[in-house]
Each structure stands twice: as C-alpha cells, then as structure tokens.
C-alpha positions as protocol buffer text, in pm:
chain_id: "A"
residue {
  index: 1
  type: UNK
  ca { x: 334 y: -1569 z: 1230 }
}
residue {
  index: 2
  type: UNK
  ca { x: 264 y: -1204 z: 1317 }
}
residue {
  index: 3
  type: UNK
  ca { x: 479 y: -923 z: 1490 }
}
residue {
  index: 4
  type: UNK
  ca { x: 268 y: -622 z: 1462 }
}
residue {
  index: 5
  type: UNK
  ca { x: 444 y: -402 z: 1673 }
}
residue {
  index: 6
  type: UNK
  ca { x: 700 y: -107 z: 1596 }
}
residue {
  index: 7
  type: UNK
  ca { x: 1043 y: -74 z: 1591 }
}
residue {
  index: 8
  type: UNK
  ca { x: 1260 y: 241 z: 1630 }
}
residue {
  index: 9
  type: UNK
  ca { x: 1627 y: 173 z: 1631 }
}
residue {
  index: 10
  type: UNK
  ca { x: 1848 y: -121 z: 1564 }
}
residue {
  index: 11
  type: UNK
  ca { x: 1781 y: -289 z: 1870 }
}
residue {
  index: 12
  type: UNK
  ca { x: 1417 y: -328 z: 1834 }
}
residue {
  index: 13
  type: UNK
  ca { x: 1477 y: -424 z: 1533 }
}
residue {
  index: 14
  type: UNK
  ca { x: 1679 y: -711 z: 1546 }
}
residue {
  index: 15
  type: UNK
  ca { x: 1422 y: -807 z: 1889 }
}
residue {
  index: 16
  type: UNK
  ca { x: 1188 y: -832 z: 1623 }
}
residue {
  index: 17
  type: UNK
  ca { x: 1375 y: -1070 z: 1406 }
}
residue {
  index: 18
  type: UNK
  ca { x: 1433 y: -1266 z: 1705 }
}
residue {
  index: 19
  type: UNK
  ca { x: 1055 y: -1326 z: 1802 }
}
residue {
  index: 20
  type: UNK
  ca { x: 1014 y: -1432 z: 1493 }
}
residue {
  index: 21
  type: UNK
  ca { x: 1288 y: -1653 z: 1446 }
}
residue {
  index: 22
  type: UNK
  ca { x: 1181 y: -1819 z: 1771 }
}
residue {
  index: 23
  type: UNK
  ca { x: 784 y: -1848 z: 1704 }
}
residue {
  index: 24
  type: UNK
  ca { x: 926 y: -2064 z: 1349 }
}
residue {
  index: 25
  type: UNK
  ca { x: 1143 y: -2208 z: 1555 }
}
residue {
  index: 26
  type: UNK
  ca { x: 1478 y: -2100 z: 1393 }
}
residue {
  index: 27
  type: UNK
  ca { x: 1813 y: -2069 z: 1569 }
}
residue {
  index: 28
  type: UNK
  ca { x: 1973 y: -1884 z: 1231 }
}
residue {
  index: 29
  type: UNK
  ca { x: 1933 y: -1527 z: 1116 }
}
residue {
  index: 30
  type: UNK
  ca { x: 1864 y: -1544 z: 776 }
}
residue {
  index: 31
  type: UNK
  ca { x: 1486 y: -1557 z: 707 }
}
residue {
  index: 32
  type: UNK
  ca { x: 1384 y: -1364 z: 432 }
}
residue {
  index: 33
  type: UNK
  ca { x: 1161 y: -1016 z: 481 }
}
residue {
  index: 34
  type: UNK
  ca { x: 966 y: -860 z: 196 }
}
residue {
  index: 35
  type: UNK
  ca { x: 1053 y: -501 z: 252 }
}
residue {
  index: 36
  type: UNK
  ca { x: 878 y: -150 z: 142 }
}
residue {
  index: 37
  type: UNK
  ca { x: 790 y: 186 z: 234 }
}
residue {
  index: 38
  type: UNK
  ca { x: 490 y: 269 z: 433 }
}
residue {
  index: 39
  type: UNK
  ca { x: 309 y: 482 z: 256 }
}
residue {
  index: 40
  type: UNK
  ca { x: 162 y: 784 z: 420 }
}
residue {
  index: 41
  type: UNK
  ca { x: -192 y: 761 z: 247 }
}
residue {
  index: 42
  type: UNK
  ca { x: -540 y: 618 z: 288 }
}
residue {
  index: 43
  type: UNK
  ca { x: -578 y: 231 z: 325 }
}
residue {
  index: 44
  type: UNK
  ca { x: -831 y: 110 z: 150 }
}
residue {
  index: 45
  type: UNK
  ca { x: -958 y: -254 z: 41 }
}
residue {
  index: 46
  type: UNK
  ca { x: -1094 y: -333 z: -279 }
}
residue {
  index: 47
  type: UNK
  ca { x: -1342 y: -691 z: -319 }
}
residue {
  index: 48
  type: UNK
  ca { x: -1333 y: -832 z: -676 }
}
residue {
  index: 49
  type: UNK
  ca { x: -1571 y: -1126 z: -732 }
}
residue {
  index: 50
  type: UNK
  ca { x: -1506 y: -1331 z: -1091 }
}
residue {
  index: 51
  type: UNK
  ca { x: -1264 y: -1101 z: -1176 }
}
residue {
  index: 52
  type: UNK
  ca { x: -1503 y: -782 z: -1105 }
}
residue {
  index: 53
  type: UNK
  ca { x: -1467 y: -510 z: -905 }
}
residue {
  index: 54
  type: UNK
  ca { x: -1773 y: -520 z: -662 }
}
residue {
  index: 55
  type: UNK
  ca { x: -1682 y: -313 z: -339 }
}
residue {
  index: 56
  type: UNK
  ca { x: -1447 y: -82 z: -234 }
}
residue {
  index: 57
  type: UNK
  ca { x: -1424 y: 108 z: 134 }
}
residue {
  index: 58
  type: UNK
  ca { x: -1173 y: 258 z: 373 }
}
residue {
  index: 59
  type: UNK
  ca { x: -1002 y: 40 z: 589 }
}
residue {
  index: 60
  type: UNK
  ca { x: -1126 y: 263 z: 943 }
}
residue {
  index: 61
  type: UNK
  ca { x: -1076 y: 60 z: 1253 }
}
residue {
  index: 62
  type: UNK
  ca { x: -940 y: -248 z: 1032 }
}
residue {
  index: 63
  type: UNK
  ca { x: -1332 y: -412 z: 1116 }
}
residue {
  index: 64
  type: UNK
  ca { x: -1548 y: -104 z: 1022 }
}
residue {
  index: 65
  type: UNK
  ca { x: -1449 y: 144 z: 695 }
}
residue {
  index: 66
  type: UNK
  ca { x: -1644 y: 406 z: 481 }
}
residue {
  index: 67
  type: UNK
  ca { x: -1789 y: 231 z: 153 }
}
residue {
  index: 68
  type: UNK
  ca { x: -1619 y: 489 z: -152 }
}
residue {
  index: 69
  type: UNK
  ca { x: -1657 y: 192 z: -418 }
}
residue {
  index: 70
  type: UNK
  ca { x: -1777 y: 457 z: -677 }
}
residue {
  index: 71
  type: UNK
  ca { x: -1471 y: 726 z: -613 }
}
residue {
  index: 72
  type: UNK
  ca { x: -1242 y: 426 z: -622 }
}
residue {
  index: 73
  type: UNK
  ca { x: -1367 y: 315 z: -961 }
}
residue {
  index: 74
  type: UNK
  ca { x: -1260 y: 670 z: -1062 }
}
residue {
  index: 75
  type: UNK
  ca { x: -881 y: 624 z: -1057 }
}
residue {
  index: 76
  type: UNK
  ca { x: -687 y: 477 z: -1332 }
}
residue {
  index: 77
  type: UNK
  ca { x: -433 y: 242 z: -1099 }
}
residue {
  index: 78
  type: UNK
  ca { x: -746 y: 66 z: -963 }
}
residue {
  index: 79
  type: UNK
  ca { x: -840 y: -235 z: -1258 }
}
residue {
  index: 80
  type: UNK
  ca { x: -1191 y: -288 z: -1298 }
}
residue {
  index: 81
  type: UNK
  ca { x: -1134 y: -599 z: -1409 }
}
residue {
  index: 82
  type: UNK
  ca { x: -846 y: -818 z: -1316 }
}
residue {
  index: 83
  type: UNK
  ca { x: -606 y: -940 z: -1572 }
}
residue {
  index: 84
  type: UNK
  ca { x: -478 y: -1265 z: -1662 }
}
residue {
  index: 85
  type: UNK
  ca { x: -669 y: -1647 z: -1688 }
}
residue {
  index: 86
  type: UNK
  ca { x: -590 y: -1722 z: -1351 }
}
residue {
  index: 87
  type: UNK
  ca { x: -832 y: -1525 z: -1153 }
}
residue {
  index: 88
  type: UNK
  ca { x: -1018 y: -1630 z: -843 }
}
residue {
  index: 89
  type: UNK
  ca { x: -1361 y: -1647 z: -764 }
}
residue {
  index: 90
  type: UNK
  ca { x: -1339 y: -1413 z: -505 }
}
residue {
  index: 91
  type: UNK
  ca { x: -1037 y: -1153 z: -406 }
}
residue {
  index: 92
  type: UNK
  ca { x: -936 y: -893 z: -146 }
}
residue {
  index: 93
  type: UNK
  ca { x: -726 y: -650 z: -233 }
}
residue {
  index: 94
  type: UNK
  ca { x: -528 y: -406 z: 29 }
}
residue {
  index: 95
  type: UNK
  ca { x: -354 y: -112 z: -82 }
}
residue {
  index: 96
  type: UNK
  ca { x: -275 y: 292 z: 19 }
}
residue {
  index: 97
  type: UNK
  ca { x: -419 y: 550 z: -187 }
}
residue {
  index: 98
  type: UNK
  ca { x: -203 y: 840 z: -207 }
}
residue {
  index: 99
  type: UNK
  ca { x: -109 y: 1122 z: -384 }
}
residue {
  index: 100
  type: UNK
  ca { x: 228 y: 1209 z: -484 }
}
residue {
  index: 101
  type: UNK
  ca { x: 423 y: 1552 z: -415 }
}
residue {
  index: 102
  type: UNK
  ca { x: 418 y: 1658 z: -798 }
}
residue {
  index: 103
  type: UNK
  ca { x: 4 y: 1598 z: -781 }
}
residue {
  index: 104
  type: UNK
  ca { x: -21 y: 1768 z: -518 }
}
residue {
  index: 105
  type: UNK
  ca { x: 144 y: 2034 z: -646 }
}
residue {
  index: 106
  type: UNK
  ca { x: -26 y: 2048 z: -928 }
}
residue {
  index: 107
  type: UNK
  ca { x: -373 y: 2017 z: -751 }
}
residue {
  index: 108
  type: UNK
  ca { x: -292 y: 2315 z: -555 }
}
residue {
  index: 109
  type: UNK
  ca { x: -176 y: 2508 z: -825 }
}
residue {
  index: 110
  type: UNK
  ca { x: -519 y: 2508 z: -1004 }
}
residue {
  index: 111
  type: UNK
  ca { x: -709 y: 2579 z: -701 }
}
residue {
  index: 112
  type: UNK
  ca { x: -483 y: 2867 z: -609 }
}
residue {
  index: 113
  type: UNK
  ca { x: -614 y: 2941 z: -1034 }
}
residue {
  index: 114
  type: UNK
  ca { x: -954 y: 2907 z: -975 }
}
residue {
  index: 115
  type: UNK
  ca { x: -1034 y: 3012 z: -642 }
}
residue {
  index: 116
  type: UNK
  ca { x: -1071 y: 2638 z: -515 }
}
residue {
  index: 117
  type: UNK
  ca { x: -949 y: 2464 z: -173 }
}
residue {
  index: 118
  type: UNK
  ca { x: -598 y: 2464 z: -100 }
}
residue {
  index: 119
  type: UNK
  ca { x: -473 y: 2134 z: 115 }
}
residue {
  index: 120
  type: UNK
  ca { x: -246 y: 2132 z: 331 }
}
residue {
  index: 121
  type: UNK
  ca { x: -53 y: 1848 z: 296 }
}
residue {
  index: 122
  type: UNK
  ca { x: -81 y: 1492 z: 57 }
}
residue {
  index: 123
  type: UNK
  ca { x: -248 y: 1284 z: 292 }
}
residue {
  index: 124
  type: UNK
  ca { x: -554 y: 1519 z: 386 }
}
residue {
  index: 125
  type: UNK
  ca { x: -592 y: 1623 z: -2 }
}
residue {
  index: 126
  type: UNK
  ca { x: -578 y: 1195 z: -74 }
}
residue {
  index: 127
  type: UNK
  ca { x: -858 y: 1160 z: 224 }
}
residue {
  index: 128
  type: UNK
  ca { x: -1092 y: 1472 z: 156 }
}
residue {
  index: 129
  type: UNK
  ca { x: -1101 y: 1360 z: -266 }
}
residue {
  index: 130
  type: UNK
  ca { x: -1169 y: 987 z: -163 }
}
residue {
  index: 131
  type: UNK
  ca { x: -1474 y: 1115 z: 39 }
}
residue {
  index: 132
  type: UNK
  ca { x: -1614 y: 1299 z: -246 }
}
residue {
  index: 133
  type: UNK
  ca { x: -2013 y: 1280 z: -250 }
}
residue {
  index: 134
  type: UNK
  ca { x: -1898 y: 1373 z: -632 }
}
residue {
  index: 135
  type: UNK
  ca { x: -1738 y: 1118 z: -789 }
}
residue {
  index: 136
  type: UNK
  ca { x: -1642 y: 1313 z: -1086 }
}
residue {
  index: 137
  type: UNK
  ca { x: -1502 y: 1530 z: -871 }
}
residue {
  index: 138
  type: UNK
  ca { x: -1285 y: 1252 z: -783 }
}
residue {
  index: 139
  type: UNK
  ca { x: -1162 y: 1165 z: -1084 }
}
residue {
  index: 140
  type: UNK
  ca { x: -1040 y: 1498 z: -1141 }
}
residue {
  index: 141
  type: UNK
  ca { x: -770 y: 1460 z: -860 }
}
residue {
  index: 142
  type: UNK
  ca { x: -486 y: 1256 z: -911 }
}
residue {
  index: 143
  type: UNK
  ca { x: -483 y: 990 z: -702 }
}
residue {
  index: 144
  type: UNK
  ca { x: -297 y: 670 z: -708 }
}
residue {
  index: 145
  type: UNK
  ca { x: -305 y: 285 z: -578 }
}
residue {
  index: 146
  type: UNK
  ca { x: -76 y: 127 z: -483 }
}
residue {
  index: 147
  type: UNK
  ca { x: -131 y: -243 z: -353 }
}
residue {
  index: 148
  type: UNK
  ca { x: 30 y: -423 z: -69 }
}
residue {
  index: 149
  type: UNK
  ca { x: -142 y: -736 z: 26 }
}
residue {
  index: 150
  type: UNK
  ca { x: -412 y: -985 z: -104 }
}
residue {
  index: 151
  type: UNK
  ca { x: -638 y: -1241 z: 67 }
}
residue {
  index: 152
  type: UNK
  ca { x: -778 y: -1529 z: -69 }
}
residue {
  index: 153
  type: UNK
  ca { x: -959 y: -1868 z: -23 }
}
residue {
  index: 154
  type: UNK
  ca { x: -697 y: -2059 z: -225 }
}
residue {
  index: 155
  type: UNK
  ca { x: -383 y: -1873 z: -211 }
}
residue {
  index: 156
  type: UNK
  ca { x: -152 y: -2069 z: -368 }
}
residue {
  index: 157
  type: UNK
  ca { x: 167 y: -1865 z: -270 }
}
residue {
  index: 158
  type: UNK
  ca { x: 393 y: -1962 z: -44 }
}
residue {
  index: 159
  type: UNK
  ca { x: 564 y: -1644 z: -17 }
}
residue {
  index: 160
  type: UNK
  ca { x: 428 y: -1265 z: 74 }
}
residue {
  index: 161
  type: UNK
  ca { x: 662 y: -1163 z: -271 }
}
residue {
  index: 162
  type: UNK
  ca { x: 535 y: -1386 z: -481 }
}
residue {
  index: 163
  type: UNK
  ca { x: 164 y: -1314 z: -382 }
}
residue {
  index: 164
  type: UNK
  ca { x: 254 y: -938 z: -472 }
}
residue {
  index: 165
  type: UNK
  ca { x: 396 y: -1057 z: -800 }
}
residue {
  index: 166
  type: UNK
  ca { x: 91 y: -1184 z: -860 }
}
residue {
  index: 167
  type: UNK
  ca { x: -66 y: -871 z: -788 }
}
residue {
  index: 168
  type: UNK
  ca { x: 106 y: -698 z: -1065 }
}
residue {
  index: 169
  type: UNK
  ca { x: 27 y: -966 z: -1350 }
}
residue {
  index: 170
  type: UNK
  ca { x: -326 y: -896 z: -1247 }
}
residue {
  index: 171
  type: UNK
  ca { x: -282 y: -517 z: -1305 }
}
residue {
  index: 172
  type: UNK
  ca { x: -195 y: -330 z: -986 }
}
residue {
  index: 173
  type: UNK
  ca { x: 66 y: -186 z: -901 }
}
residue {
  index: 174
  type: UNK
  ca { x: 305 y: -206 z: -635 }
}
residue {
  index: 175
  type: UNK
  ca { x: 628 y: -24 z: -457 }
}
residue {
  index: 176
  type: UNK
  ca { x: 923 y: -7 z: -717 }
}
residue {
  index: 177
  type: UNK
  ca { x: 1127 y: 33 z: -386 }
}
residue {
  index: 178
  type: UNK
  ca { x: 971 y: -371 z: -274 }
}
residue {
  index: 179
  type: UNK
  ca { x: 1251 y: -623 z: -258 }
}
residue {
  index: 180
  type: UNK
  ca { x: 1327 y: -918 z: -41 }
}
residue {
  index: 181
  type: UNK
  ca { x: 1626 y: -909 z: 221 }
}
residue {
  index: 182
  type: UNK
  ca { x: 1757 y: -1186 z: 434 }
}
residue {
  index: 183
  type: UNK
  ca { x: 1807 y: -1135 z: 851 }
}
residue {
  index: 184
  type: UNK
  ca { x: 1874 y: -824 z: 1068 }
}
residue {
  index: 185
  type: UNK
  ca { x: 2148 y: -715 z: 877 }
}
residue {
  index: 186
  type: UNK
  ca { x: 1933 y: -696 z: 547 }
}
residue {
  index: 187
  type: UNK
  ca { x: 1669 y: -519 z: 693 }
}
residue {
  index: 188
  type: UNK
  ca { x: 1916 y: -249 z: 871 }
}
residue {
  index: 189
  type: UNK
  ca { x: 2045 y: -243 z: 472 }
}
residue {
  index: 190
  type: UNK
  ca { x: 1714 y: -171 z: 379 }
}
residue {
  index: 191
  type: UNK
  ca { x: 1660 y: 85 z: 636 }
}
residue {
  index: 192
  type: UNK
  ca { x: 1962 y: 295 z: 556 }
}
residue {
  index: 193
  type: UNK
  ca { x: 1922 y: 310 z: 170 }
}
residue {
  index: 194
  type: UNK
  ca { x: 1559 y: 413 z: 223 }
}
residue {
  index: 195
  type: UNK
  ca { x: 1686 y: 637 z: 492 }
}
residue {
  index: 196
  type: UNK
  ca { x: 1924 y: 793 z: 178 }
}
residue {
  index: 197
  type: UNK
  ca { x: 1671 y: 819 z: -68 }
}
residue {
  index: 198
  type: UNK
  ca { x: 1349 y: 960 z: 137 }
}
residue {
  index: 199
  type: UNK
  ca { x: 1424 y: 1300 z: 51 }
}
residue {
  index: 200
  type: UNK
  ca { x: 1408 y: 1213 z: -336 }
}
residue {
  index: 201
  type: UNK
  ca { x: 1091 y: 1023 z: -320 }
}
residue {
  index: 202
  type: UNK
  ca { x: 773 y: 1172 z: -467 }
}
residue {
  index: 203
  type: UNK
  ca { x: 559 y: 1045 z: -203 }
}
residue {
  index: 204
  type: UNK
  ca { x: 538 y: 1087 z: 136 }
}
residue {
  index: 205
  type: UNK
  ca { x: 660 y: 751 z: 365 }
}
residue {
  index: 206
  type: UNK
  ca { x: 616 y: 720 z: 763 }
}
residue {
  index: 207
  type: UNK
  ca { x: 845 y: 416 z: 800 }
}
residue {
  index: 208
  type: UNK
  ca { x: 929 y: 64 z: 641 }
}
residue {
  index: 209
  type: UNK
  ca { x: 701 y: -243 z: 653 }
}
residue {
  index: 210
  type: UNK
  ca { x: 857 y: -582 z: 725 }
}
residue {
  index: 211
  type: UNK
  ca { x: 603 y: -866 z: 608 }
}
C-alpha cells in the first residue's frame, strides 16, 4: 500500500491514516508507522551484487539519475562491502547524502583559508561535491549516508523497521531519530517532538517521512 502524497497539518494527516487504514481494510487506528526525518540532501541509490558495491547514481527523475559510483566509493558511511553472512545476491540500497551543519562549516572555513568556493547552503555544497569529475576531490568533503530503504528479490522482512535494521547489521547507517509509532496520534507525537528538536539538529530536515 502506497500514499505518496503530502500532508501539512493535522487534518491531512490523520486523512492519510485513514486511506490507509481503508486500502488494508482496517476499521481501528492503530497501525504502526516507521517514522524519520526527511533529510534535505541528495538521494542516491547504491547496487551491491554478492556483497559488492557495483553501481552507484543519483536518484534524478526516480527512472533516470547521474552515475557518481566512483565519488560514492569515496565516503566512509558508504560499505564497500556489506557485512554479515546473510547477504543477498543482489541489493538496492536508497539513501540521502548530506552534509551536516558542523561540515559545512568547516568546509567553508577552509575555502574562505585558501581562496576556494564558498557554498551557500548544505544541500548545494552535498550536490556540487557528489558531481565531482575529481573524485579525490570528493573525498576531501565530508559527506555522509545515510540509508532509508532497501529492495530486494527475497526480502524476507515483513516490516519497513526491521528491513532498516537489517540495513545497519550490514553496515549503513540510518536516522538515530527512526522509531516506530502506532495511529494518528503517534505520528502527531512524532511530529511535535521533531518539531522541538529541529533547531538542535545538525542537519538540515524538510519534513517527516511516514513509511
């Protein structure tokens, strides 16, 4: 069941629980909802084949991205090799690649030193390093990856949580702010405490996802 579509305030909100509910054929309001920020970054996907990394690109139109599998093999949250006995012949891997507001600061800082480009704001400095025709000039930013969704063949989880679990034991990371709510009310929960704490972040969020 999918429900790509925004929300904005409480209403829409719970109008979105409701489609749901009704598509599964539910009459309660307690479904559970893997919650987590939206990062503002650049989505990219990430192929591993027997465990390898093979291909990496931007995830464009969602059909058609920019292959950047050598940049990506530059940053140190991206394994080039999954982890673990259980691995798949074949993997995607979805995540945001970001930087955070202390990188950034820092990345500015030293340009302002030597003369280099300034950026104006996370995202562009995340996008402009990713399409690097250097990749060691990649690797000299500091990027991150964080992952937020995998596809595969034989997915044997039954739950969007427990596939992102599974994610980390294979050595990716994901949101420390991810946890699992139940119904309307725990997603309005959700929204408020993120809400409270968006200020404090080091990264730069455009809303919640609701998987």
């Amino acid at each position: 069941i999918r429900d790509r579509d925004n929300a904005f305030d409480e209403a829409e909100l719970a109008a979105f629980v409701r489609r749901v509910n009704e598509r599964l054929e539910r009459d309660t309001d307690d479904l559970a909802f893997c919650c987590e920020p939206k990062l503002d970054g650049l989505a990219v996907s990430l192929v591993y084949e027997q465990g390898r990394l093979v291909r990496g690109a931007t995830r464009g139109d969602g059909r058609t991205g920019e292959g950047i599998t050598t940049n990506l093999r530059t940053l140190r949250s991206i394994p080039l090799r999954l982890r673990g006995d259980d691995i798949p012949e074949r993997v995607e891997v979805r995540g945001e690649v970001y930087i955070s507001h202390s990188g950034f600061e820092a990345l500015n800082a030293r340009a302002r030193e030597t003369g280099g480009k300034v950026f104006a704001n996370p995202r562009n400095a995340a996008a402009g390093s990713l399409r690097q025709l250097d990749p060691r000039i990649t690797a000299t930013r500091p990027l991150e990856f964080c992952a937020y969704q995998t596809l595969r063949d034989d997915d044997p989880d039954a739950t969007h949580s427990a596939q992102l679990a599974r994610l980390r034991d294979y050595g990716f990371r994901t949101s420390i702010e991810l946890t699992v709510v139940a119904g309307t009310a725990g997603l309005l929960d959700y929204c408020r405490q993120l809400g409270e704490k968006r200020e404090r972040l080091d990264y730069d969020i455009d809303g919640a996802v609701f998987k």
